[in-house]
N, C-alpha and C positions, 0 to 999 in steps of 0.2 A: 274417641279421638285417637287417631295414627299414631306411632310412635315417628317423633322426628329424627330419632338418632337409628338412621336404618344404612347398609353396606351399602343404597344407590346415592346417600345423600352425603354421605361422608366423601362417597368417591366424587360426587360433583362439587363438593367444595377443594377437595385436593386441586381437582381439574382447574378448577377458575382461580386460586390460588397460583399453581402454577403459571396462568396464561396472563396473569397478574405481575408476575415476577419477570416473566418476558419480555413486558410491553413497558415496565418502570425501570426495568435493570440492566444499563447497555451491554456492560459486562456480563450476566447471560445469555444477552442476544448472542455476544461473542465465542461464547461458550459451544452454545447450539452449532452456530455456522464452522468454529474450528472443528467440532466433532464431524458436522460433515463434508469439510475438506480433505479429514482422515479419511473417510472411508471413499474418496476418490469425487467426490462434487469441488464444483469449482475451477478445474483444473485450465489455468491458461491456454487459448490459444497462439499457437506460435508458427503457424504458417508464415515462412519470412516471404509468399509470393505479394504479400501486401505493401510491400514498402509503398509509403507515399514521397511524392518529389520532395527534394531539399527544402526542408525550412529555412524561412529567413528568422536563425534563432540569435545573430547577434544584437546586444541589445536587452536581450529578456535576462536578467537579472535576478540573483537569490544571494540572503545575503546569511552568514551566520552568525549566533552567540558574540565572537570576537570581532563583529565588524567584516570582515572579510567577505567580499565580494565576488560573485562567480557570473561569466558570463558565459551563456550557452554556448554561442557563439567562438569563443578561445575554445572548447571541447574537440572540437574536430581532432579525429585520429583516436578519439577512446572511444569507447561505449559506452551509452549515459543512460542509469537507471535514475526517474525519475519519477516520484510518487508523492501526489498530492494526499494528506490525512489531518485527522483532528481527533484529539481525546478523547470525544463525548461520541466518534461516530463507531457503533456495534461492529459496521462492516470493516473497517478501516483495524480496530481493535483483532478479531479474529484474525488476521491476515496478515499481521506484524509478527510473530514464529516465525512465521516462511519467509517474511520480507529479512529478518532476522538469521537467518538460515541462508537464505542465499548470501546476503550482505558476509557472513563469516568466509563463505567460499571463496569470495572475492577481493576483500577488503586490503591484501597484500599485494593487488595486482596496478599495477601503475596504470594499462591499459583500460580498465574499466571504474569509471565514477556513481556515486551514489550521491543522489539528494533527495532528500527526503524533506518534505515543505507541511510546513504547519500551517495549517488552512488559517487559524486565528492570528498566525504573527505574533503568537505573546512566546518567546523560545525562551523564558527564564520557567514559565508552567510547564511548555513542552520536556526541556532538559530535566526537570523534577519527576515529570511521567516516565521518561526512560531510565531516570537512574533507579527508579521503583522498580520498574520491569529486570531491571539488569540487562537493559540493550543498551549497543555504542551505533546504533546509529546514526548518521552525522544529519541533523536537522538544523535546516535552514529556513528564513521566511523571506516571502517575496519580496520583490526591489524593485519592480518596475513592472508595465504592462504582462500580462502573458497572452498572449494566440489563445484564439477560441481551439485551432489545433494541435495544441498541447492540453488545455482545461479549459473544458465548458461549467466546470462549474457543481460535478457529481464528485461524489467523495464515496471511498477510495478511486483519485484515478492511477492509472498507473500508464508509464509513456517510458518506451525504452528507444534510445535513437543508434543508429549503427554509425560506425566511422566516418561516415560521409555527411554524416549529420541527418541522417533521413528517418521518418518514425517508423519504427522496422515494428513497434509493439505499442497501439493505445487500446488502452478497454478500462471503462468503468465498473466498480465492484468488487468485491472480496475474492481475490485468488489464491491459490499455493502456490505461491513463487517457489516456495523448496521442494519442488518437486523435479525431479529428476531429468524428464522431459524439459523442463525451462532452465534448468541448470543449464544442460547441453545445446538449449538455442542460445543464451548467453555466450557459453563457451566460443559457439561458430560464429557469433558476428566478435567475440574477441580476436578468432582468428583468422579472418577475411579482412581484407585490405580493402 
């Protein structure tokens, strides 16, 4: 009889252990995907030749913690980051550093808003998620319809509109928002009229 305790068998249980820990653990998934948005995956597109026409965004409604109500629509004249997430989602998790990161860039600036939408609507679990993290994120949950072009429905999405109210940025999936490059497409539609 073989020995079972041999260096290929020990190494395939590590292996499947690990692939184990990926597949139960959203929080490592996150792990994984932030490590490779360090080393440069990920990395938003921000070609602004994409804008699409004016949304008809008044109407679409977010509301937060305190009652307070936001209409996309009253927005016009700022730039509006807007990022659909949820606790339990890996990609969504990974990608809150950089949502986090950009959001400090900005967060003093009158011209540019953030909202950040908790896909479940439960914002007393959301606000307990973040104050764990040590993010001041401002999360909000929905209030009315949204446009299939703003969210269809995948998580993370993220939707940035320019001063005209136009979607100058929609992509689903885990990005580095703090990256350098999206900082400064930020910066240009803060500073385009």
């Amino acid at each position: 009889m073989k020995k079972l305790i041999t260096r290929k068998n020990i190494i395939n249980v590590i292996f499947a252990g690990l692939l184990l820990i990926l597949l139960f653990l959203p929080s490592a998934k996150a792990m994984v995907l932030q490590g490779l948005m360090g080393i440069g995956f990920f990395k938003p597109d921000t070609n602004m030749a994409k804008k699409e026409p004016e949304a008809g965004l008044s109407g679409v409604l977010f509301k937060d913690a305190s009652g307070k109500v936001v209409d996309l629509g009253a927005l016009k004249g700022k730039v509006v980051f807007l990022n659909f997430w949820a606790a339990w989602c890996p990609p969504c998790l990974a990608e809150m550093p950089s949502i986090n990161k950009l959001y400090e860039q900005f967060k003093d600036d009158k011209n540019v808003v953030f909202i950040f939408v908790d896909a479940d609507s439960d914002l007393p679990k959301a606000r307990e998620f973040m104050e764990r993290r040590k993010y001041q994120l401002p999360i909000y949950a929905v209030a009315s319809e949204i446009p299939d072009q703003l969210f269809k429905g995948s998580l993370p999405t993220t939707v940035v509109l320019d001063k005209q109210g136009r979607i100058s940025y929609n992509e689903s999936g885990a990005a580095n928002y703090g990256d350098n490059k999206f900082i400064a497409f930020m910066t240009k539609l803060r500073d385009t009229n």
